[in-house]
Every structure is written in C-alpha cells, then in structure tokens.
C-alpha positions as CSV (number, residue, x, y, z in Angstrom):
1,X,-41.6,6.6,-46.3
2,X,-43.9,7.6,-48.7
3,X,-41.7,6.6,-51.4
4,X,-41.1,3.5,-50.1
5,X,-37.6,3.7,-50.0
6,X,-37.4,4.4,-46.2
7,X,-35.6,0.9,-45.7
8,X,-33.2,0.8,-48.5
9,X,-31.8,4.8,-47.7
10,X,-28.4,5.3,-45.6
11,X,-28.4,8.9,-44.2
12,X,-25.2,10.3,-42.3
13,X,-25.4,13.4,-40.9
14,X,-21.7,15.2,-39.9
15,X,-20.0,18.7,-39.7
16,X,-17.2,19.7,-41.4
17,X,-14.9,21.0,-38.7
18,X,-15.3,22.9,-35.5
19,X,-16.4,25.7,-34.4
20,X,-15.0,28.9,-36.3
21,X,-12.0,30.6,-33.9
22,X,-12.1,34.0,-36.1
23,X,-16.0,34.5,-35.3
24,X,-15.4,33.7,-31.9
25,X,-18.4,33.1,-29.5
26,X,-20.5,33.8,-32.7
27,X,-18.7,30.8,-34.2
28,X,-19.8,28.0,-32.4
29,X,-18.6,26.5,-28.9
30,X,-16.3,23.3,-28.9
31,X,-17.1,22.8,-25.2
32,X,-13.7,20.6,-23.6
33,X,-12.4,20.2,-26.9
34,X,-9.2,22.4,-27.8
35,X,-9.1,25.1,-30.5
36,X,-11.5,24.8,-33.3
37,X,-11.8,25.0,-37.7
38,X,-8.2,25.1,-38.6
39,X,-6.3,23.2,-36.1
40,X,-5.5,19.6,-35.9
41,X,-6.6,20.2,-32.4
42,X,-9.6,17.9,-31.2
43,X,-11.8,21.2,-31.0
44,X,-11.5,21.5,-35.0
45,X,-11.5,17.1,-36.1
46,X,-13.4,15.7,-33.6
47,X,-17.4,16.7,-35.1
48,X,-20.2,14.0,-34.5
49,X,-22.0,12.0,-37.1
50,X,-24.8,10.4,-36.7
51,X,-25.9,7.6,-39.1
52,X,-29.4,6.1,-39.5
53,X,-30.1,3.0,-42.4
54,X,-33.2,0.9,-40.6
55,X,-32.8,-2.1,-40.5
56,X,-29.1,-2.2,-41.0
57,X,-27.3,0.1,-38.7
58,X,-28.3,-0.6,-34.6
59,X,-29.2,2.5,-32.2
60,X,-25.2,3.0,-30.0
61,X,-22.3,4.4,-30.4
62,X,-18.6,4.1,-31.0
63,X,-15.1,5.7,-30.5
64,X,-13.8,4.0,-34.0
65,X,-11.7,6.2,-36.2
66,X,-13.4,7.4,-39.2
67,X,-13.0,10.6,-41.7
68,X,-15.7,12.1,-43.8
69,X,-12.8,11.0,-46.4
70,X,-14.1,7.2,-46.0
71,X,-17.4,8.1,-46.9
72,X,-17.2,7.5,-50.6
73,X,-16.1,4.3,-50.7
74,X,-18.4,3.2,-47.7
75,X,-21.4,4.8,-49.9
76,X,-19.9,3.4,-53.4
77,X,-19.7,-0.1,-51.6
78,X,-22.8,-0.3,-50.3
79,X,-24.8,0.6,-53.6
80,X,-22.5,-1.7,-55.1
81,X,-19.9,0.3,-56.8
82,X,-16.8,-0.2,-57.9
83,X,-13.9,1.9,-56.6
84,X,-11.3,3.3,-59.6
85,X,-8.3,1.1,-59.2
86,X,-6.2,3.9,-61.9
87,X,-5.6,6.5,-58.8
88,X,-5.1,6.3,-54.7
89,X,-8.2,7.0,-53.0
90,X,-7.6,7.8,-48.8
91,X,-10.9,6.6,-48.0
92,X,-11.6,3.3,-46.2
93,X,-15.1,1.6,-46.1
94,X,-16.8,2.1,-42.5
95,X,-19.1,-1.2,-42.8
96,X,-17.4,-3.1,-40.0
97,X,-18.4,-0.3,-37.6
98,X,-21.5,0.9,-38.9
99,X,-23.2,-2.5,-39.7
100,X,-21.3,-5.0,-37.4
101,X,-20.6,-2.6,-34.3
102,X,-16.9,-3.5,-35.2
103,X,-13.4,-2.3,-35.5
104,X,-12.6,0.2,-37.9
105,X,-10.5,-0.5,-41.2
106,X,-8.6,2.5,-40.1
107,X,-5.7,2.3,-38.5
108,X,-4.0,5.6,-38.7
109,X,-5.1,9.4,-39.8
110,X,-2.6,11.8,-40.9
111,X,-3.9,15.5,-41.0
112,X,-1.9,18.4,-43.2
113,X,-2.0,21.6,-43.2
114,X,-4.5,23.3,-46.4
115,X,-1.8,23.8,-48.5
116,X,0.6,20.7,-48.2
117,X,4.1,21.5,-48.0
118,X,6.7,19.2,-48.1
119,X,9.3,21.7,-46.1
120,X,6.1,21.3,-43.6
121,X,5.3,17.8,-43.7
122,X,2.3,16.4,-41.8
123,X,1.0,18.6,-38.7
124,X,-0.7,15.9,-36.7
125,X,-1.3,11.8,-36.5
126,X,-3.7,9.9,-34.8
127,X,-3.4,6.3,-34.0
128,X,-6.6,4.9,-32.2
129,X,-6.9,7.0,-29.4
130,X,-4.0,8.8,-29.6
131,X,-2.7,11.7,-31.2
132,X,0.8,13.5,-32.0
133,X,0.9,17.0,-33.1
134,X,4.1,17.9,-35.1
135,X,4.0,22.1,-35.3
C-alpha cells in the first residue's frame, strides 16, 4: 500500500503438490484426497490457490481447471507480454476464470511421470471433472 502499487499487484498464492507420503504424518495430511506428492492421485494435484488483484479479481470460488503451468502466460498477458511463438509452451492464460468468473481455456490436463518415458506414456488425464489413471 505504501508504495502505491496495492491496486495494480496480482498475488497467487499455491503449493506445489501434496502432502509428502515418505515423511508420513510429519508430511502433511491430504484429508479425503487420495495419496499425496508423487501420484497423479487427487491427494498429490489437487493443492489450493488463492488469488487476490483488488479491483480485478471478485471474492468466490471455482472448480475450473488450471495448472501452476498456466501461470506464465496468465502473468506475461496481463503485464502485457508477449508469449515466444519459436517453441510450444503448455500453459494457458487463466483470465476468463480469474477476472470474468468464467470457464477455463483448459480443456484437458495430461500428467507424466518425472521422467517421461515413451515405453510409459502418460500416467493420468483429466477432463473437467473427471479423471483416468493409466498405471
């Protein structure tokens, strides 16, 4: 506030997975969700984020699919930067449901396991509410 800037910040505030299964109750507690860090289980993908830009973003909430992933190109968009055309970037921009309370420019997620391997393939996909696990 002091730096008057209070109404031109965005601030989103996430985890990176769930709880740690190795450190067990010491890791963290994904209440109902299943599994945790490491699985494409909802107890490891599923964190909250919360996201606060006055003025711009109302108080609610939504079920929308999003990944920490869309992130840079919501962020580049919004401060008005470009996004590099020479190589594929996963990341969709989140406006619709952070600034309209709309549907999300995500359709479908794929999730893969830390080291891809095409022998492997994909482990999980979600599609709106719904989810297919592959291993």
């Amino acid at each position: 506030k002091s730096a008057g800037i209070e109404n031109n910040t965005f601030v989103f505030f996430t985890s990176d997975n769930g709880p740690s299964l190795i450190q067990e109750v010491r890791g963290g507690n994904q209440g109902l969700l299943k599994c945790g860090k490491g699985t494409t289980y909802e107890g490891g993908m599923r964190e909250p984020a919360i996201a606060w830009m006055p003025g711009k973003i109302k108080p609610g909430r939504t079920m929308e699919l999003g990944a920490t992933i869309d992130l840079f190109v919501t962020i580049a968009k919004l401060g008005g930067g470009q996004i590099p055309a020479d190589r594929p970037i996963d990341g969709v921009d989140m406006s619709p449901i952070l600034f309209e309370g709309g549907k999300s420019n995500r359709v479908v997620y794929y999730h893969y396991p830390q080291s891809p391997d095409p022998s492997v393939g994909v482990y999980a996909t979600r599609f709106q509410q719904y989810k297919a696990h592959f291993y």
